[in-house]
C-alpha positions in Angstrom: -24.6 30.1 11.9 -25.2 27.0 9.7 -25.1 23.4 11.0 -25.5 20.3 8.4 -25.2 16.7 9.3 -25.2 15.2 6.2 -25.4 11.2 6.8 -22.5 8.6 5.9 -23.5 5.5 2.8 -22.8 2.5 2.2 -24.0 0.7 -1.5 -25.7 -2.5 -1.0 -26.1 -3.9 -4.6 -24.9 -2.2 -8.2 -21.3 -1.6 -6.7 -19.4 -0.2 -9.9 -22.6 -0.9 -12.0 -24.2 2.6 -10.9 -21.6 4.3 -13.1 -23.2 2.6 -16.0 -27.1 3.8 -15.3 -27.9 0.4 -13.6 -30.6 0.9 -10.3 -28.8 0.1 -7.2 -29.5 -0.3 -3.8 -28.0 2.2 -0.8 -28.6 3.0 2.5 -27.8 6.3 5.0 -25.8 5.4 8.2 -26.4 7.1 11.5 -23.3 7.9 11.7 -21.9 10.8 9.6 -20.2 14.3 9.8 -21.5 17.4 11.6 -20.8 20.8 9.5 -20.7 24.2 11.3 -20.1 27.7 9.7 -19.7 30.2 12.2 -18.2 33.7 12.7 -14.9 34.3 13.8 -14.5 36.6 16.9 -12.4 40.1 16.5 -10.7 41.1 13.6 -9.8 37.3 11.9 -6.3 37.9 9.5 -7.8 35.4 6.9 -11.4 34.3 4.9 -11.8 31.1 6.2 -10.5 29.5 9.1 -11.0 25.3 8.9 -11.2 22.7 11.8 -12.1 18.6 11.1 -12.2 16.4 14.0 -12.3 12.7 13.9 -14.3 10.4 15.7 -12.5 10.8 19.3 -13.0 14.4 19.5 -9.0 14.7 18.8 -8.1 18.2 15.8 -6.8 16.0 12.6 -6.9 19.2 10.1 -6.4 23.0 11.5 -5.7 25.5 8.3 -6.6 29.0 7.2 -6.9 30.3 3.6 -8.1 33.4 2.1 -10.3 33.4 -1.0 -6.9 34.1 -3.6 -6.1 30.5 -2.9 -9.5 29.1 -4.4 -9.6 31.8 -6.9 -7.0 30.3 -9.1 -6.8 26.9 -11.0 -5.9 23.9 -8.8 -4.1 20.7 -8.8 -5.2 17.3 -8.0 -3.6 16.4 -4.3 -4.8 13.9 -2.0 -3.7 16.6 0.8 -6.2 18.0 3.0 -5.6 21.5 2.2 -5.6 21.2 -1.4 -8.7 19.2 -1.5 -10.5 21.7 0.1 -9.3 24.6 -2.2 -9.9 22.3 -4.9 -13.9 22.0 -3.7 -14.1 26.1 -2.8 -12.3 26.6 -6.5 -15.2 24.0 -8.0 -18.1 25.8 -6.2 -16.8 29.1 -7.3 -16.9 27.6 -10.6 -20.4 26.1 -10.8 -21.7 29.4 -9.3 -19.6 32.4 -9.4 -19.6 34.7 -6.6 -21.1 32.3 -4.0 -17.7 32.1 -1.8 -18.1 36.1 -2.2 -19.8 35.2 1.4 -16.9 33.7 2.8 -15.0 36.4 4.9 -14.2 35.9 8.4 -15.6 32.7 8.7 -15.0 29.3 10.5 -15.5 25.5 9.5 -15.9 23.5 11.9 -16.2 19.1 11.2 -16.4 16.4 13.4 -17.1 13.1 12.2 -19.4 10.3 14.0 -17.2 7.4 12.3 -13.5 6.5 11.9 -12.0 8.2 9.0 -10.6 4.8 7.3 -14.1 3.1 7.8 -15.2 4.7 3.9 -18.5 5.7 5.1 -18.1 9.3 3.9 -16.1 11.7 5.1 -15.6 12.9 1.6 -19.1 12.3 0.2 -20.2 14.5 2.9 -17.8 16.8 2.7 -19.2 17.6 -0.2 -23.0 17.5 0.5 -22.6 19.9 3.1 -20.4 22.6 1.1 -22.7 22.3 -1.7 -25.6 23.0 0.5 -24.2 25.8 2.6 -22.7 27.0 -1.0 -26.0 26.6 -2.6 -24.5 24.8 -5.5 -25.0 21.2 -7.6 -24.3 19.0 -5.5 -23.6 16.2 -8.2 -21.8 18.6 -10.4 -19.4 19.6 -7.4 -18.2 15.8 -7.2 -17.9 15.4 -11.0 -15.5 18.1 -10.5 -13.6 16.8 -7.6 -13.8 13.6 -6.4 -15.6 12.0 -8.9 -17.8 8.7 -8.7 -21.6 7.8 -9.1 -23.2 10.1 -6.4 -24.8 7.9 -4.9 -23.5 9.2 -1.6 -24.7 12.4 -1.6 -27.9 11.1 -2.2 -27.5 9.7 1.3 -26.3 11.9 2.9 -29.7 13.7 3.3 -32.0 10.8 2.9 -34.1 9.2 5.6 -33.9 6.0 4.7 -32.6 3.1 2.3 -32.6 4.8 -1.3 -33.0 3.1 -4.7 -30.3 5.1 -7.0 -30.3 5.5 -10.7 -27.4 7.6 -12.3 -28.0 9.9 -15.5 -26.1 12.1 -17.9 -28.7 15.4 -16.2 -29.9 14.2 -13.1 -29.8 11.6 -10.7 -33.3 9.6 -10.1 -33.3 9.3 -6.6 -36.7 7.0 -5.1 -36.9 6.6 -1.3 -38.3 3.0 -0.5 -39.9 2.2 3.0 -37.9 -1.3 2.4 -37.6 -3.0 6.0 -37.4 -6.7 5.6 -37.2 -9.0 8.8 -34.1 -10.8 7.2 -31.9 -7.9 7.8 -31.9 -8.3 11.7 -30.1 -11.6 10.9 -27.4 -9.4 8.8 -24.2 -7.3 9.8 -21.2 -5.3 9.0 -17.8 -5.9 9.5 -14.9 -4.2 9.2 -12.0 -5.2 6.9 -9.3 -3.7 8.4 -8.4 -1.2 5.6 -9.6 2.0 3.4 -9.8 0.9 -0.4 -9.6 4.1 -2.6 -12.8 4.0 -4.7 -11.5 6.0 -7.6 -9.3 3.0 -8.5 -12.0 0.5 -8.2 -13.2 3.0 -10.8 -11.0 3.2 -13.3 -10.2 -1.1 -13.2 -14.3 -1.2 -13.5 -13.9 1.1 -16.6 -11.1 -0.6 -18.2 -13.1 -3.9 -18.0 -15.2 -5.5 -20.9 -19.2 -4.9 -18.7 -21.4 -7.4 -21.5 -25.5 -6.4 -21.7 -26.3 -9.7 -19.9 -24.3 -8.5 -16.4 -25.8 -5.1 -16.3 -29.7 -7.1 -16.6 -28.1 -9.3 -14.1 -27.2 -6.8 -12.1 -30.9 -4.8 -12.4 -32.6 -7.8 -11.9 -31.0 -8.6 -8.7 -31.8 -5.4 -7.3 -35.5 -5.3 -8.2 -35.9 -9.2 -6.7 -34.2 -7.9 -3.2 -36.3 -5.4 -2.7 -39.1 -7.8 -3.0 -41.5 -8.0 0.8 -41.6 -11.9 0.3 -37.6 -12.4 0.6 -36.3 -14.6 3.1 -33.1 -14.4 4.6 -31.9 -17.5 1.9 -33.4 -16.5 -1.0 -31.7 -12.9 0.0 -28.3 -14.7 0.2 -29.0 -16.5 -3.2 -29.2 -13.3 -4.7 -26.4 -11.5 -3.3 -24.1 -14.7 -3.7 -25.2 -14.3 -7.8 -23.9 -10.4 -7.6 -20.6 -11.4 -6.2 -20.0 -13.7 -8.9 -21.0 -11.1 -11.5 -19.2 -8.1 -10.1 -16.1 -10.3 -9.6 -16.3 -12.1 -12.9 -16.3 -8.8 -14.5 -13.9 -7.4 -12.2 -11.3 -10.0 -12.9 -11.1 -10.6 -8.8 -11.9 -13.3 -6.4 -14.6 -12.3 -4.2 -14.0 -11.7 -0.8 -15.7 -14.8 1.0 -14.1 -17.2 -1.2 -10.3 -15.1 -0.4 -11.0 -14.4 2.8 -13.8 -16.8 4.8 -14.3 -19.6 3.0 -15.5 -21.5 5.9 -18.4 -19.1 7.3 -21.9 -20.3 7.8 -23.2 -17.7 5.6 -23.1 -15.7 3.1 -20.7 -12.4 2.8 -20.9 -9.8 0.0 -18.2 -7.1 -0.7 -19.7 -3.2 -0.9 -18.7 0.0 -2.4 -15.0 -0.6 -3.6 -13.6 -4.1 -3.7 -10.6 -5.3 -1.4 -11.4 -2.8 2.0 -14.1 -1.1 4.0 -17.2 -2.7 4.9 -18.7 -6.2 3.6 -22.0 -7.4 4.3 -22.9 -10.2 6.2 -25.8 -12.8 6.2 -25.9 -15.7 8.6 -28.7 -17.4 10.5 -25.9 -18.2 12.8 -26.6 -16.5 16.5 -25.1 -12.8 16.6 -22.4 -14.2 19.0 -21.3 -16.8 16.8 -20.7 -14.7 14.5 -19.1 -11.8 16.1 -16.9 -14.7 17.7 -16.3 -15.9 14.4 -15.2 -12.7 12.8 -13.0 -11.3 15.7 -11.1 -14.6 16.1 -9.8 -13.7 12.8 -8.6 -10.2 13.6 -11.7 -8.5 12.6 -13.1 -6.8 15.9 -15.2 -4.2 13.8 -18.7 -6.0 13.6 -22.0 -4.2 13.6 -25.5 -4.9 13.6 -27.6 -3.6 10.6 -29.8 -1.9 12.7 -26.9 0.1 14.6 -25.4 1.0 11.4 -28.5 2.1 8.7 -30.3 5.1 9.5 
C-alpha cells in the first residue's frame, strides 16, 4: 500500500513574477490531501478504480478506467475524469511503462481543505502521482496543468520555502523564517475560486519592465529580513500590491474591496479569489469581526494555516 500527504501552498510574495525566474516567497499549509494506493479485493473488472473525498468526508469523484484510456492522446477538459487520464497519459509519457504497475488498483483522496479554497487540490494531485509514479514532478505539471511549480515544491516541504523557477530545474531553499510579526497576520477567505491559468495568460500578455521584476526581488529579500517589524512588513507588501497590480492592469484588492481596514491586505496566488493576506495590529477579534460583518466568515490565523 502507498499513503502520501503531500501539503496544500499558498504564494506569499512574487505572485505571477515566479514565471519570469524572480525568488518568491511560499509556504506549506497543514492542511492538504491524503493519497492511498491500495489493492482491490477479488477479481476487480478494471485497472484503476478512483475515489476523491472532500473535506466533510462526503464521495465527490467515483470512476474506473483501464489503462487503454490513458494510453491514447488526450484532450484538455476541466472534467474530473479527463483530468486524471490526462495526468496517467502525461506520466506514461515522461516515463514509459511506469503505469505498467497499475492493474487492479485503487485511489483513494480525501482532502483536509474545501475544494474552492485554492490551496491545492490540483498541485497535489500531482505531487502525489508523480511520486507514487516515480516521475518529474515539474515536468508532469508543465504537461498538464501548467504554472510555476511552486506548489509542488510545497507540497513536501517542512516549512516556508524561498522558490526560484528555471528552464532545468527549480532552486528550491528551505528558510527557518519565523518572524514575531506574523502572529499579528491572517487569512481570509474571499468567497470564490479564481482559475490561476487565466491570471496566467493576462500576466503573460502584459508589458513586465526590468525595474518591476528588481522590485519585485527586492521585496522578497527585505521580508525575509529577522529585524522586520510588523510596519515595515506591511510597507513592503503594500509596495508589491502596487507593482503586481500596476502591471496587472487591476485595482488591488484592499483598495476594491476594504478600503477602510486598519491594516494592510495583500492579494495571493491568482488575483480576484482565494486567499488574501492580512496585517493588522488590530486585536484578532476586531478583526475577525471586521471581516465577517462583511460576509467574509472564512478567517484564519497564520499559525493554524502554515505548516
Amino acid at each position: 500500500m502507498t499513503e502520501l500527504f503531500p501539503h496544500g501552498k499558498l504564494l506569499l510574495t512574487g505572485e505571477y513574477f515566479v514565471l519570469d525566474g524572480i525568488p518568491a516567497l511560499a509556504v506549506p499549509t497543514q492542511r492538504g490531501q491524503s493519497f492511498a494506493v491500495d489493492l482491490l479485493p477479488g477479481n476487480p473488472k478494471h485497472d484503476l478504480s478512483w475515489r476523491s473525498y472532500d473535506a466533510k468526508g462526503e464521495c465527490w469523484f467515483s470512476h474506473p478506467f483501464d489503462k487503454e484510456e490513458w494510453a491514447r492522446p488526450q484532450v484538455q477538459s476541466e472534467e474530473p475524469a479527463e483530468r486524471i487520464r490526462q495526468i496517467l497519459h502525461a506520466a506514461e509519457t515522461l516515463s514509459p511503462g511506469c503505469t505498467q504497475q497499475i492493474r487492479g488498483l485503487e485511489v483513494t483522496t480525501r482532502l483536509q481543505f474545501d475544494r474552492k479554497w485554492g490551496l491545492g487540490s490540483s498541485s497535489t494531485l500531482i505531487a502525489a502521482v508523480a511520486r507514487w509514479l516515480d516521475v518529474n514532478p515539474y515536468a508532469l505539471l508543465e504537461r498538464t496543468f501548467g504554472g510555476s511549480g511552486y506548489d509542488l515544491a510545497c507540497a513536501f516541504a517542512e516549512g516556508p520555502i524561498l522558490y526560484e523557477r528555471s528552464d532545468t530545474a527549480p532552486k528550491v531553499t528551505e528558510l527557518s523564517w519565523r518572524p514575531e510579526w506574523l502572529q499579528q497576520t491572517y487569512f481570509v477567505y474571499l468567497n470564490q475560486k479564481q482559475n490561476s491559468r487565466e491570471g496566467i495568460r493576462a500576466y503573460r500578455a502584459a508589458e513586465v519592465s526590468d525595474e518591476a521584476k528588481a522590485k519585485i526581488r527586492r521585496i522578497t529579500t527585505a521580508l525575509l529580513s529577522d529585524s522586520l517589524h510588523l510596519r515595515a512588513a506591511a510597507q513592503l507588501l503594500t509596495q508589491h500590491e502596487r507593482i503586481v497590480g500596476k502591471t496587472l492592469g487591476i485595482t488591488p484588492v484592499q483598495e476594491k474591496l476594504f478600503p477602510n481596514f486598519p491594516g494592510v491586505i495583500k492579494s495571493l496566488g491568482a488575483w480576484g479569489g482565494d486567499f488574501v493576506w492580512v496585517l493588522s495590529e488590530e486585536l484578532p477579534k476586531k478583526v475577525r469581526t471586521y471581516f465577517n460583518e462583511l460576509g467574509y466568515e472564512v478567517v484564519i490565523d497564520y499559525d493554524e494555516m502554515v505548516l
